[in-house]
C-alpha atoms as a printed R data frame, in Angstrom:
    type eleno elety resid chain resno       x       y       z
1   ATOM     1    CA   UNK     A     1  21.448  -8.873 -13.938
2   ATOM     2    CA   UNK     A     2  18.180 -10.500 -12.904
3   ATOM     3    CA   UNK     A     3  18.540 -12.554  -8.973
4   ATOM     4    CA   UNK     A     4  16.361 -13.056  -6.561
5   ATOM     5    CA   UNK     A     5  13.778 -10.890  -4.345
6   ATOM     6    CA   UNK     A     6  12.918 -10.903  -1.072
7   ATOM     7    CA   UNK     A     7   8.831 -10.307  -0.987
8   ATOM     8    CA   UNK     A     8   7.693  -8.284   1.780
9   ATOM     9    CA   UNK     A     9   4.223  -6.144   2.914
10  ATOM    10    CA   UNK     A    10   3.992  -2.805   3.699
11  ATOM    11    CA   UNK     A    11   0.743  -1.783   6.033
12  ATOM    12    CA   UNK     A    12  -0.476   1.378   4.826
13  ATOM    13    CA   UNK     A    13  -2.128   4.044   6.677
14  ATOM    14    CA   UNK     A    14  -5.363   3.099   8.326
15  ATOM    15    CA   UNK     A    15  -8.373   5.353   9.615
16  ATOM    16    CA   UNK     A    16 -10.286   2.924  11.502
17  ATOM    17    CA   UNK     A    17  -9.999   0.238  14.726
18  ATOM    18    CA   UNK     A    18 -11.457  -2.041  12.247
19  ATOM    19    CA   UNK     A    19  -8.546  -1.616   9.685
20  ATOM    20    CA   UNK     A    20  -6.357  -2.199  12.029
21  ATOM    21    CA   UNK     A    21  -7.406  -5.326  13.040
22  ATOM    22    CA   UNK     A    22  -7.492  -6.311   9.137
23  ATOM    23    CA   UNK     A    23  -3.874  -5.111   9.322
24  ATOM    24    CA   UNK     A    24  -2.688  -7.841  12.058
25  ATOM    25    CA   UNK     A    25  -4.734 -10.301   9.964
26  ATOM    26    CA   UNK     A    26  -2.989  -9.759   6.420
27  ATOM    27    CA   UNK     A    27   0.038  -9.865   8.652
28  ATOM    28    CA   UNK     A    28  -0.393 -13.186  10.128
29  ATOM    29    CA   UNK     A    29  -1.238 -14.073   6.704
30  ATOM    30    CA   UNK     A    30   1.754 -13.109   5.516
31  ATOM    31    CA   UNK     A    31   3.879 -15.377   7.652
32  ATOM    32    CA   UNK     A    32   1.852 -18.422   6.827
33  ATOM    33    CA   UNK     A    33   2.630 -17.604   2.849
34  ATOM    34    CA   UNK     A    34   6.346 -17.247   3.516
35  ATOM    35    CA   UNK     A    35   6.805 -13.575   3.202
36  ATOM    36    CA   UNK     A    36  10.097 -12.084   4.176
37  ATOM    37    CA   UNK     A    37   9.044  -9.144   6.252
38  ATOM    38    CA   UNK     A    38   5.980  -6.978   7.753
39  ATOM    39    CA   UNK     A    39   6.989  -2.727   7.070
40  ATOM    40    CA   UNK     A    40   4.588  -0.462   8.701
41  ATOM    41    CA   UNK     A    41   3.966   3.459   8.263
42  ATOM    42    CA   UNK     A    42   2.936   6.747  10.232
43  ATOM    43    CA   UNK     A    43   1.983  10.020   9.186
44  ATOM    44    CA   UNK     A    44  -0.096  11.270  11.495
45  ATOM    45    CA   UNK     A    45  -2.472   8.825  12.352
46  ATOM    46    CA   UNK     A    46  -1.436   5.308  13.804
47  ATOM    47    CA   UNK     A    47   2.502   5.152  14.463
48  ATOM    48    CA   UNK     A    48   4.474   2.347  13.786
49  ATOM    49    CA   UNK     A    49   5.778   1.553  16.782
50  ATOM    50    CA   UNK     A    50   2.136  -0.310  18.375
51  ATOM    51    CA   UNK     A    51   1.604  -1.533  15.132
52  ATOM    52    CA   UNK     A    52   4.839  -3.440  15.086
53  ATOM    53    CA   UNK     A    53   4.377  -4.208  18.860
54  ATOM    54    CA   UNK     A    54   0.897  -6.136  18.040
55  ATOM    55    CA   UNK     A    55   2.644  -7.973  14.958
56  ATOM    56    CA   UNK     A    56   5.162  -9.178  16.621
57  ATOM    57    CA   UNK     A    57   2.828 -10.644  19.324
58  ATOM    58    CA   UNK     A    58   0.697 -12.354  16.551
59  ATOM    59    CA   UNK     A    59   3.626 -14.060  14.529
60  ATOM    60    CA   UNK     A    60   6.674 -15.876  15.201
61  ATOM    61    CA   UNK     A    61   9.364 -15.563  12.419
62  ATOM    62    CA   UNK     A    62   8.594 -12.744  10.072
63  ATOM    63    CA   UNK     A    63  10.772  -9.787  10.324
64  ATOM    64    CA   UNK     A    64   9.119  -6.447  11.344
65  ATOM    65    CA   UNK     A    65  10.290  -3.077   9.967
66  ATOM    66    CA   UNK     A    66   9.429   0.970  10.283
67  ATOM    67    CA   UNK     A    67   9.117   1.806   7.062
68  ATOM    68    CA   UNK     A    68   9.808   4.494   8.822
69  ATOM    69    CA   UNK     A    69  10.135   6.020  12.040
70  ATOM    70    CA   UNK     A    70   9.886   9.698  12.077
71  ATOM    71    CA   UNK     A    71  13.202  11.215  12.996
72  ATOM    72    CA   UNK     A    72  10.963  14.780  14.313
73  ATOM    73    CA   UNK     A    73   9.039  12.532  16.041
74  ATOM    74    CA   UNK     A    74  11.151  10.987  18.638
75  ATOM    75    CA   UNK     A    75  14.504  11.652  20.200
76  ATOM    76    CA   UNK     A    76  17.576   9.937  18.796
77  ATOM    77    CA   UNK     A    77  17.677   8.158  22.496
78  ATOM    78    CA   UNK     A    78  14.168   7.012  22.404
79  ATOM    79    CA   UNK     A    79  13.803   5.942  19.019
80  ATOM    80    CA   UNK     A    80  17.032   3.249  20.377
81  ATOM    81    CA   UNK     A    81  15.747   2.763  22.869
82  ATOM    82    CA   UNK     A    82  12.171   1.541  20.759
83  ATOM    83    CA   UNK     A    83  14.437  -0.249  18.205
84  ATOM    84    CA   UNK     A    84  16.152  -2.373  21.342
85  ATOM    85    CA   UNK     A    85  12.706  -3.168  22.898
86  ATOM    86    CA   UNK     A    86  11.104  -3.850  20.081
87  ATOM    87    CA   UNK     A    87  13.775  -6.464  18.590
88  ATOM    88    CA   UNK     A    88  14.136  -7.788  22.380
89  ATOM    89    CA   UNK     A    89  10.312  -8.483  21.976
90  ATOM    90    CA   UNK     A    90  10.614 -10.129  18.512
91  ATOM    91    CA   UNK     A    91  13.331 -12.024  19.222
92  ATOM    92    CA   UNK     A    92  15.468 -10.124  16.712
93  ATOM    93    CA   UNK     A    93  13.025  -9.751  14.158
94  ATOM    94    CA   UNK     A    94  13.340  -5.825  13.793
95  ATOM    95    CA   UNK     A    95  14.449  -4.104  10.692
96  ATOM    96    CA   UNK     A    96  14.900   0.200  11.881
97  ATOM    97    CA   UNK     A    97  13.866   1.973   9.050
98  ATOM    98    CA   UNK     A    98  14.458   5.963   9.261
99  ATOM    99    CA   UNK     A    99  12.955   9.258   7.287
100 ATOM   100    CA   UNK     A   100  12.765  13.098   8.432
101 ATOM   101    CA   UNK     A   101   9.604  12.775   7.051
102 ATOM   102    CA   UNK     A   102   8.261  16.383   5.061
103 ATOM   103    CA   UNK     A   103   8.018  20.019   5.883
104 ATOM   104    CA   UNK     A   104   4.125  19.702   6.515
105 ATOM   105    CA   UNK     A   105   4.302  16.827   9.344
106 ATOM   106    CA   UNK     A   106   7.716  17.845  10.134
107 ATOM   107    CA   UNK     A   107   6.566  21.873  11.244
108 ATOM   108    CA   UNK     A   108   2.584  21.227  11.383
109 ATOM   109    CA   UNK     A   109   2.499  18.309  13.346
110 ATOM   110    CA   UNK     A   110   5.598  17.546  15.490
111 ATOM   111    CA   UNK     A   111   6.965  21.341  15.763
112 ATOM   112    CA   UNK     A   112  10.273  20.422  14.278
113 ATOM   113    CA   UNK     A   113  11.569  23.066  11.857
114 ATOM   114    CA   UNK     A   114  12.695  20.802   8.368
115 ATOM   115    CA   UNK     A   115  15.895  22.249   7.857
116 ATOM   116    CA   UNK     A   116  19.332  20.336   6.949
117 ATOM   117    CA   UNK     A   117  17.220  16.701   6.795
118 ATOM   118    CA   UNK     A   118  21.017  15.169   5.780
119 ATOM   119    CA   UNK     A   119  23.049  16.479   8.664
120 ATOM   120    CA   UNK     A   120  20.229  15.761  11.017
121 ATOM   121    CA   UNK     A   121  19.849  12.355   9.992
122 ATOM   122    CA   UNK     A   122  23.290  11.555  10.082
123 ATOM   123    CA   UNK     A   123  23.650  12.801  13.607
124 ATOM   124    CA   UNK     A   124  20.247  10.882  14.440
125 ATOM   125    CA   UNK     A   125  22.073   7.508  13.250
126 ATOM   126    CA   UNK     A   126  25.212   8.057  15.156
127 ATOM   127    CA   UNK     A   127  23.409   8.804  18.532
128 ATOM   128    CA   UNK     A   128  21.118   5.519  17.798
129 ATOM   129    CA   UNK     A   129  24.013   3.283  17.044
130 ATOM   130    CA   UNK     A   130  26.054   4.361  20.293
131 ATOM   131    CA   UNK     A   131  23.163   3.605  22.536
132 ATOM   132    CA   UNK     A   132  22.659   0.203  21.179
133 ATOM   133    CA   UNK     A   133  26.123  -0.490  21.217
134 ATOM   134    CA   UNK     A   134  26.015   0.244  24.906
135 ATOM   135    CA   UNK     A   135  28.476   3.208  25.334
136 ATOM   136    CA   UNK     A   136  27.978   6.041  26.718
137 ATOM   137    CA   UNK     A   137  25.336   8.813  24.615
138 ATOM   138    CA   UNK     A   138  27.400  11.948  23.743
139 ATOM   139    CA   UNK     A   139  26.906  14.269  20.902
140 ATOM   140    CA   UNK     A   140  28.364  17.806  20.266
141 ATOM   141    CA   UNK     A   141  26.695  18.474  16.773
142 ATOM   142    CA   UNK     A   142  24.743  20.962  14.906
143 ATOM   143    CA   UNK     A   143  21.316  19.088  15.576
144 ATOM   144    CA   UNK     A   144  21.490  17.144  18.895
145 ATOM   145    CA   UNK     A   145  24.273  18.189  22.025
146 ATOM   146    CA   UNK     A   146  24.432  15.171  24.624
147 ATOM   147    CA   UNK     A   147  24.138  15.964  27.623
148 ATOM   148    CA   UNK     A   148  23.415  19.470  27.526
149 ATOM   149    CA   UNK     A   149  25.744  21.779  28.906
150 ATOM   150    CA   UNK     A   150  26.155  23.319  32.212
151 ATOM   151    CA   UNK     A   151  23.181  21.570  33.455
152 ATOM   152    CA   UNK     A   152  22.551  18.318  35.534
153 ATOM   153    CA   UNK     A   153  22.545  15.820  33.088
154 ATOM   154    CA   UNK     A   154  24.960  13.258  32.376
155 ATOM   155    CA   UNK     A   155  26.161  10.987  29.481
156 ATOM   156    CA   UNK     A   156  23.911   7.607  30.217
157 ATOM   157    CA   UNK     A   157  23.803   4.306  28.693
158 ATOM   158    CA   UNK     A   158  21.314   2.041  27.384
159 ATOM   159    CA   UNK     A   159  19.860   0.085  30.142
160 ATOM   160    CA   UNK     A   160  18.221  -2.723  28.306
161 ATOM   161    CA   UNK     A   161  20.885  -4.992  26.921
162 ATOM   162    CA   UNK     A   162  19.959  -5.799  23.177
163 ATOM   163    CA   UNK     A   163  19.643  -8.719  21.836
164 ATOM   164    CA   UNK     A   164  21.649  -7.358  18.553
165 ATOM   165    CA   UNK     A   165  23.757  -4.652  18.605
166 ATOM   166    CA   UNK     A   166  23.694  -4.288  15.182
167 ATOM   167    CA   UNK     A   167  19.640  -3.841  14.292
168 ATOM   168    CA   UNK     A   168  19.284  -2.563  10.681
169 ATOM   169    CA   UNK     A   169  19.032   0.540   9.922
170 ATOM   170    CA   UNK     A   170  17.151   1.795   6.312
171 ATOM   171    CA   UNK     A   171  17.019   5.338   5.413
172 ATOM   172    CA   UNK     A   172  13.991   6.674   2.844
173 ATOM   173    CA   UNK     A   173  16.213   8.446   1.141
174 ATOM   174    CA   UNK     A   174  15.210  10.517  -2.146
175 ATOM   175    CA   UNK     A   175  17.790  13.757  -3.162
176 ATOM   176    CA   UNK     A   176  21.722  12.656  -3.764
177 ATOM   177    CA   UNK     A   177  22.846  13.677  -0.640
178 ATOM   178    CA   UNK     A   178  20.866  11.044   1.086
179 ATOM   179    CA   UNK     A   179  21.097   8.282  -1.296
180 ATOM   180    CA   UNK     A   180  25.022   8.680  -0.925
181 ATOM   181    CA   UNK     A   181  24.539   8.644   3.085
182 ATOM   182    CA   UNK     A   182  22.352   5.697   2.755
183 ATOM   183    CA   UNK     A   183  25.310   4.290   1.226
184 ATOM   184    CA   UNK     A   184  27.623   5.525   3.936
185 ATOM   185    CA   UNK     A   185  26.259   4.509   6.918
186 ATOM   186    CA   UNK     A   186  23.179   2.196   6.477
187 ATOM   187    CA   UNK     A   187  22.024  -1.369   5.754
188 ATOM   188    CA   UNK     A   188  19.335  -0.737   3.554
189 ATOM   189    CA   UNK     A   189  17.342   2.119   1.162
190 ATOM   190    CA   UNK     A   190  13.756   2.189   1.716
191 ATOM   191    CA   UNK     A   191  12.506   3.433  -2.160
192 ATOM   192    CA   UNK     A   192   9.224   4.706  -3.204
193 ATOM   193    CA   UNK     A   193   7.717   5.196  -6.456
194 ATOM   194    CA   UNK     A   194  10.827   3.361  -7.693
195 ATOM   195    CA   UNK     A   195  11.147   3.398 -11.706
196 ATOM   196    CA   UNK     A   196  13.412   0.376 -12.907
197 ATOM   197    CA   UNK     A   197  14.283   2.390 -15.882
198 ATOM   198    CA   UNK     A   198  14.871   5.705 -14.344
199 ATOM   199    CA   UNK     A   199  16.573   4.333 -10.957
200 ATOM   200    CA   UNK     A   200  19.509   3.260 -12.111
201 ATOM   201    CA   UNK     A   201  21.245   6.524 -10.781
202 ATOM   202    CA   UNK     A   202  19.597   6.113  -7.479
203 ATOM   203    CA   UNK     A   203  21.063   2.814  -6.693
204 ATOM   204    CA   UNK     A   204  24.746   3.452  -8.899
205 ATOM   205    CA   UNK     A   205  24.842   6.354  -6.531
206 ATOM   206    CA   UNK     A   206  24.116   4.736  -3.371
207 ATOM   207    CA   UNK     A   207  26.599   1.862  -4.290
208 ATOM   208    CA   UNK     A   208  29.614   4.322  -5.386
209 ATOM   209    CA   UNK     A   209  29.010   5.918  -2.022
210 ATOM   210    CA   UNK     A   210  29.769   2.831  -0.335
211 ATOM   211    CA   UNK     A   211  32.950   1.814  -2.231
212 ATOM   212    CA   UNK     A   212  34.103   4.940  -1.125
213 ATOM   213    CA   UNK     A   213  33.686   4.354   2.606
214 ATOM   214    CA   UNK     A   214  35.115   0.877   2.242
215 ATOM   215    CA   UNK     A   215  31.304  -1.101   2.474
216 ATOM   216    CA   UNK     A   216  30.433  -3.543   0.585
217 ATOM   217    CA   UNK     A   217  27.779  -2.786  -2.014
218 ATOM   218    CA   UNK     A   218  26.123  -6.023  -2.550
219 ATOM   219    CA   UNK     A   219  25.287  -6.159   1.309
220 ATOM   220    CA   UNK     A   220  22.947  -2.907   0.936
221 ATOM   221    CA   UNK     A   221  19.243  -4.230   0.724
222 ATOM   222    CA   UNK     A   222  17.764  -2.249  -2.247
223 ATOM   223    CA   UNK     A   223  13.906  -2.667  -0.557
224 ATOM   224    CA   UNK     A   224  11.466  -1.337  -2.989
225 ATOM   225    CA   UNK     A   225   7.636  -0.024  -1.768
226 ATOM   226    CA   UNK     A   226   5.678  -1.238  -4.652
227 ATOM   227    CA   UNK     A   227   1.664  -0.804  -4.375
228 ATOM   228    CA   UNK     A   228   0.064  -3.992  -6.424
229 ATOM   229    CA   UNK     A   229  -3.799  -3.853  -7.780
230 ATOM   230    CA   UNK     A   230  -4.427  -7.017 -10.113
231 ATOM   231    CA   UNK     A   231  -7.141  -6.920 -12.397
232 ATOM   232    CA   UNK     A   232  -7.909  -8.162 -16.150
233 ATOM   233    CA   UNK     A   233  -6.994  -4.886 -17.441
234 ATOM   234    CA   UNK     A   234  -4.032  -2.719 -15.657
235 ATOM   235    CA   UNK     A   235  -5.843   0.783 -16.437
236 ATOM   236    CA   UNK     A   236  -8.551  -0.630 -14.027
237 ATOM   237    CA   UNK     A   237  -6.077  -2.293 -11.448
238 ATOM   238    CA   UNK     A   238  -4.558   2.142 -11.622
239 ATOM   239    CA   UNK     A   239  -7.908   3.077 -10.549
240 ATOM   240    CA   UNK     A   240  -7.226   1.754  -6.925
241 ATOM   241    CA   UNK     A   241  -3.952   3.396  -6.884
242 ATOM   242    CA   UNK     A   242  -4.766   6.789  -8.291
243 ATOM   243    CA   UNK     A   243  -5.923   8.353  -4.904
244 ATOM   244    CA   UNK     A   244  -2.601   6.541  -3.211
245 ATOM   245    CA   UNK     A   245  -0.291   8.484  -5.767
246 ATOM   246    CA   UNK     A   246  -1.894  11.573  -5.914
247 ATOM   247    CA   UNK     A   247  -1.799  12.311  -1.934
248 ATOM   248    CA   UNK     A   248   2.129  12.189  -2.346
249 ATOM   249    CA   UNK     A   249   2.139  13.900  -5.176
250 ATOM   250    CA   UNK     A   250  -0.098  16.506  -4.565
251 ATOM   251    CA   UNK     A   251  -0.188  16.537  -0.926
252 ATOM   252    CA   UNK     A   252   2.798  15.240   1.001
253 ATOM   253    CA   UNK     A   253   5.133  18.193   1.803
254 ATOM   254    CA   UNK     A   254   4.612  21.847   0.479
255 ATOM   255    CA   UNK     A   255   3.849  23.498  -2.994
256 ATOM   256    CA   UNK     A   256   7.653  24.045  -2.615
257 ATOM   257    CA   UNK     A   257   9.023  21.367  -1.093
258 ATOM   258    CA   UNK     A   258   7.702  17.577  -2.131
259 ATOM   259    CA   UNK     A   259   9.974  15.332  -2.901
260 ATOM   260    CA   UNK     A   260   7.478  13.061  -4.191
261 ATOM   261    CA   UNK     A   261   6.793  15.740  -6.939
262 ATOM   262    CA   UNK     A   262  10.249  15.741  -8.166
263 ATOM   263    CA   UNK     A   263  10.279  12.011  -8.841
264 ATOM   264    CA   UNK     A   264   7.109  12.295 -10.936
265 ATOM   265    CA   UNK     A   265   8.984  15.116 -12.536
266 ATOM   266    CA   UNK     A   266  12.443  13.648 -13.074
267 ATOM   267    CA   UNK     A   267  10.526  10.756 -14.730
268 ATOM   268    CA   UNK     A   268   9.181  12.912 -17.526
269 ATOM   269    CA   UNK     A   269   5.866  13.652 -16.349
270 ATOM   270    CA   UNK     A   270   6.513  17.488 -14.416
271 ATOM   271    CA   UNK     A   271   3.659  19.107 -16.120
272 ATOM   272    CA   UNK     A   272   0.822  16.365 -15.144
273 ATOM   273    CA   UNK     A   273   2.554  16.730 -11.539
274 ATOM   274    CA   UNK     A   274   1.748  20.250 -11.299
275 ATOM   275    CA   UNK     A   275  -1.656  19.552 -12.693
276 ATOM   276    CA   UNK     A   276  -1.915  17.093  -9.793
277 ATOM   277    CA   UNK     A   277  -0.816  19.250  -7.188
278 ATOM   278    CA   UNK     A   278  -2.670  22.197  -7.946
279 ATOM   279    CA   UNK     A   279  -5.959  20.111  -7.876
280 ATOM   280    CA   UNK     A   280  -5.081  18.691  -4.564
281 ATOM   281    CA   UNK     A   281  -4.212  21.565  -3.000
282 ATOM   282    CA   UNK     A   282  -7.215  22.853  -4.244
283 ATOM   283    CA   UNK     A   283  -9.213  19.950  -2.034
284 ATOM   284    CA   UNK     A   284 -10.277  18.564  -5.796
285 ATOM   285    CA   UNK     A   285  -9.285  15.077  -4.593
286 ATOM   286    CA   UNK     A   286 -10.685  13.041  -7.503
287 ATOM   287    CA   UNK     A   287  -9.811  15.377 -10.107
288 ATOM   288    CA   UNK     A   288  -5.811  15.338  -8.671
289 ATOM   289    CA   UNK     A   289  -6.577  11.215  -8.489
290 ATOM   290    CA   UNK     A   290  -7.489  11.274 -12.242
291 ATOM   291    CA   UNK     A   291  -4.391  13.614 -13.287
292 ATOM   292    CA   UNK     A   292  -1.873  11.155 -12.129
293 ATOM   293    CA   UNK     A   293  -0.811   9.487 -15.452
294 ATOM   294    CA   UNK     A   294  -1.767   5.764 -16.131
295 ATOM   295    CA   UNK     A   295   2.049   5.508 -17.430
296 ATOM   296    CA   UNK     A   296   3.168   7.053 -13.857
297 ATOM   297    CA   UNK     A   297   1.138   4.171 -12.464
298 ATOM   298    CA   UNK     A   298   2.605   1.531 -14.055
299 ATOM   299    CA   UNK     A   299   6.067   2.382 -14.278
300 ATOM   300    CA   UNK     A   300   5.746   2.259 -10.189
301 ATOM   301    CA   UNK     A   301   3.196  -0.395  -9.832
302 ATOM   302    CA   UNK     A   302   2.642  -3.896 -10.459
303 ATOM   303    CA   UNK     A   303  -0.623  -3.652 -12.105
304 ATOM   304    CA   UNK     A   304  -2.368  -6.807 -14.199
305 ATOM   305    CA   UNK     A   305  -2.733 -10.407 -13.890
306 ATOM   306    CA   UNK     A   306  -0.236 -12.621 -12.725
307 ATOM   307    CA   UNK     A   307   1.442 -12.786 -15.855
308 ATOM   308    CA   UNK     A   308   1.866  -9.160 -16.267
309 ATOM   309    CA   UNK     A   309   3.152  -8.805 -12.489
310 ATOM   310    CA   UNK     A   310   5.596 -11.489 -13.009
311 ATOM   311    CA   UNK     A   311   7.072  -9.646 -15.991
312 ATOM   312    CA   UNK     A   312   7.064  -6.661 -13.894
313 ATOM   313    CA   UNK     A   313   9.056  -8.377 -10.775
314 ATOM   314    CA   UNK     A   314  11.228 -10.011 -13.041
315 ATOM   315    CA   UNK     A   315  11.947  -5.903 -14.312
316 ATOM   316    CA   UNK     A   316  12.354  -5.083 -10.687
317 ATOM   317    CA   UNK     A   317  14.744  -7.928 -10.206
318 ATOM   318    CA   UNK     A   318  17.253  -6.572 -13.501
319 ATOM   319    CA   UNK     A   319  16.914  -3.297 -11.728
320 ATOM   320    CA   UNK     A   320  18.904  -3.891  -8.766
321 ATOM   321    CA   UNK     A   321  16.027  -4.072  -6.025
322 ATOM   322    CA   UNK     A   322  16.938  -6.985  -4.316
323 ATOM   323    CA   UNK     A   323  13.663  -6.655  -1.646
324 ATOM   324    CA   UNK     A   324   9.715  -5.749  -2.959
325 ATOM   325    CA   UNK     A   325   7.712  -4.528  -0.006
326 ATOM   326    CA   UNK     A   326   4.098  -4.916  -1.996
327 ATOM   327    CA   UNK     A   327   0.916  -2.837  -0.434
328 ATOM   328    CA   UNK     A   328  -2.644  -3.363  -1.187
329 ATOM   329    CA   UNK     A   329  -5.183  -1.988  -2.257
330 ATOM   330    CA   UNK     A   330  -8.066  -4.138  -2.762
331 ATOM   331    CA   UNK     A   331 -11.140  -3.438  -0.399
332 ATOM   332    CA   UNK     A   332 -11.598  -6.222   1.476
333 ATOM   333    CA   UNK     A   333  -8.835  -8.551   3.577
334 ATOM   334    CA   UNK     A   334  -9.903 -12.050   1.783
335 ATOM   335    CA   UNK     A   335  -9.122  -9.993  -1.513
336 ATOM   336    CA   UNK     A   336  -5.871  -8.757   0.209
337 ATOM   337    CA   UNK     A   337  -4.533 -12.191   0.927
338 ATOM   338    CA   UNK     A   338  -5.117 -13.496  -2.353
339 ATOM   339    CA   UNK     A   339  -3.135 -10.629  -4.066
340 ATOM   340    CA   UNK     A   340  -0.615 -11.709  -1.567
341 ATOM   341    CA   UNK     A   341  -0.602 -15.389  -2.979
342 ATOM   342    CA   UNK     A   342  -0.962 -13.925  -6.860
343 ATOM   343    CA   UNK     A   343   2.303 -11.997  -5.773
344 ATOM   344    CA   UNK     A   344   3.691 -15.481  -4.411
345 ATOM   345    CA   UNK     A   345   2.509 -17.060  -7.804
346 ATOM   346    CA   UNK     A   346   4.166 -13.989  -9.992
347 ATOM   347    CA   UNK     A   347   7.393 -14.249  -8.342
348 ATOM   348    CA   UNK     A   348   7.930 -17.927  -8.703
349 ATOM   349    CA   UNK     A   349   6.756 -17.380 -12.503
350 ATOM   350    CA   UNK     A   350   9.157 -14.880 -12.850
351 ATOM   351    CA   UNK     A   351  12.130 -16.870 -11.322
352 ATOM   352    CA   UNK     A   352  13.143 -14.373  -8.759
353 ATOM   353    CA   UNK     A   353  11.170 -15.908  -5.574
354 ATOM   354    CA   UNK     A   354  13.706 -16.319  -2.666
C-alpha cells in the first residue's frame, strides 16, 4: 500500500573543516526546501553530537536526529543527558537515534568489548528513558549497575528539566533480535541498505513485535538511509556510490562479524560480498569499489533522473518505509542542493511527498 514519505538528509562522514561547513550549508538548505529532518553520523571522526549542536543553531524548524549515537561511546546517563540538552536547545526538534555500532569501533576505538549488542541496548534505553522522565537512575543488570555498590554513589536525577519527556528514540537495528526490540520499545527503525523487495521481513517482524507488546504498529517510523546519485544513466550515478557501499561491506566490522555483509548476502549477492571484502581488507580500495554489484546499487539506491527516482520512491513508499533519509554524493554543495530539489521534484511526481 503506497502513502506518503517523510524526506529527510543524512550528513555523512566528513574529513575536512571545509566539509563541515558544506554540511551546515546543505542543512540550512534543507529547511528552506521543506525537508522533514537533518540525521547526522559518527564513526570515528566528527560525532554527532556538535554537528547537531551547530544545526540546530543555523535553522529554526527542521528536526535533528543521531543517526546514531554510539551506545560504547557514551554512558547511558550522558547520552540523556545530550538528548535533553540538545532538544532543550532545539526547541524540541531532536529525534535520539541509537546503534552499538561494530566490533572494530566498538573494541578498537572506544575499548568496549561487542558482546550481547541486544541486552546491552535494551538496558541502555531503559536507563535513558528514566533519566528523562526525571526519576531516580537505578539499574541492576547484566551491562550497567546504578549506583555501584558499596561505594559512595547514589541514585541521582536529571537536573535539566526537558522540554519532552518523551524524545524519540530509533534503534539501527539489523539481526531479528533487534528488529523485534525496535518494535518493543522504540519509536522508530533507522534502516540501511534497505531492499523494498527483500525487507518485507524486516518491517513484518518489527510490526508483529509490537502487537505483541500492545504498541501500535502504524506509529513506528520505518526511516530508510537511502544514498541518491542522479545522472542520465544509473550505472554512472553507481559510480559515486561504489566506494560508499564497499567500506560497509568490506570494511565496517570484522571478516567475521559485519552485519553489512550479511545484508548483501541475504539479498542474493554473498559471493560478490566476499569478493568485496577480501579486496578491502586487502587495502585494494577501488578494486572492492568495483566488486560491489551495479544490481546491489540500485536495489538500495535511488539512482537516475528524476523519473527513475520517482519510480523508485514510489517502490519505497509500497514497501512500508514511511521516512527516506537521502545522502549525497555529488562533489560539490551547489550540486548537493539541487539533488535535494530533484528529490523534492521525484517525490511530488511520485505522489508520496508529505
Amino acid at each position: 500500500m503506497q502513502h506518503s514519505v517523510r524526506l529527510g538528509l543524512n550528513l555523512s562522514y566528513v574529513s575536512t573543516a571545509e566539509e563541515l561547513e558544506d554540511d551546515l550549508a546543505l542543512a540550512q538548505a534543507a529547511e528552506t526546501l521543506g525537508f522533514d529532518a537533518i540525521w547526522a553520523a559518527e564513526a570515528y571522526g566528527s560525532d554527532a553530537v556538535t554537528v547537531l549542536a551547530a544545526v540546530a543553531a543555523r535553522t529554526h524548524r527542521i528536526g535533528i536526529g543521531s543517526a546514531v549515537l554510539q551506545i560504547p561511546a557514551r554512558t547511558p546517563a550522558m547520552t540523556a543527558m545530550t538528548a535533553a540538552t540538545l532538544d532543550a536547545l532545539s526547541g524540541g526538534r531532536f529525534r535520539l537515534g541509537l546503534g552499538v555500532s561494530g566490533p572494530q569501533v566498538s573494541e578498537g576505538w572506544h575499548g568496549v568489548r561487542f558482546a550481547d549488542p541486544v541486552g546491552r541496548t535494551r538496558e541502555y534505553v531503559q536507563i535513558v528513558q528514566q533519566a528523562l522522565h526525571r526519576r531516580r537512575v537505578t539499574a541492576g543488570g547484566e551491562h550497567f549497575t546504578l549506583p555501584l555498590p558499596d561505594g559512595p554513589g547514589k541514585s541521582l536525577v536529571l537536573a535539566l528539566q526537558p522540554v519532552r519527556p518523551e524524545i524519540p528514540v530509533y534503534l539501527a537495528a539489523l539481526g531479528p533480535r533487534n528488529l523485534e526490540l525496535t518494535g518493543e520499545i522504540a519509536d522508530g527503525w533507522l534502516a540501511i541498505f534497505f531492499d523494498p523487495e527483500s525487507a518485507a521481513d524486516s518491517i513484518r517482524r518489527i510490526h508483529d513485535s509490537a502487537k505483541r507488546y500492545g504498541r501500535d504498529p502504524a506509529a513506528i517510523d520505518i526511516s530508510a538511509l537511502v544514498p541518491v546519485s542522479i545522472a542520465a544513466d544509473p550505472r554512472e550515478a553507481a559510480a559515486r556510490v561504489r566506494a560508499h557501499a564497499a567500506l560497509y561491506i568490506g570494511g565496517m566490522g570484522s571478516k567475521k562479524t559485519n552485519f553489512y555483509h550479511r545484508i548483501a548476502s541475504g539479498m542474493g549477492y554473498e559471493q560478490e560480498a566476499d569478493e568485496v571484502q577480501r579486496r578491502f581488507l586487502s587495502r585494494d580500495y577501488g578494486g572492492a569499489a568495483a566488486a560491489v554489484p551495479f544490481e546491489f546499487i540500485d536495489r538500495t539506491c535511488l539512482l537516475g533522473d528524476a523519473d527513475r527516482i520517482a519510480d523508485r520512491l514510489g517502490r519505497l513508499a509500497e514497501g512500508g518505509v514511511t521516512s527516506v533519509n537521502i545522502s549525497c554524493f555529488d562533489a560539490t554543495l551547489d550540486e548537493r542542493v539541487e539533488t535535494l530539489r530533484t528529490v523534492i521534484k521525484a517525490a511530488e511526481k511520485a505522489g508520496v511527498a508529505a
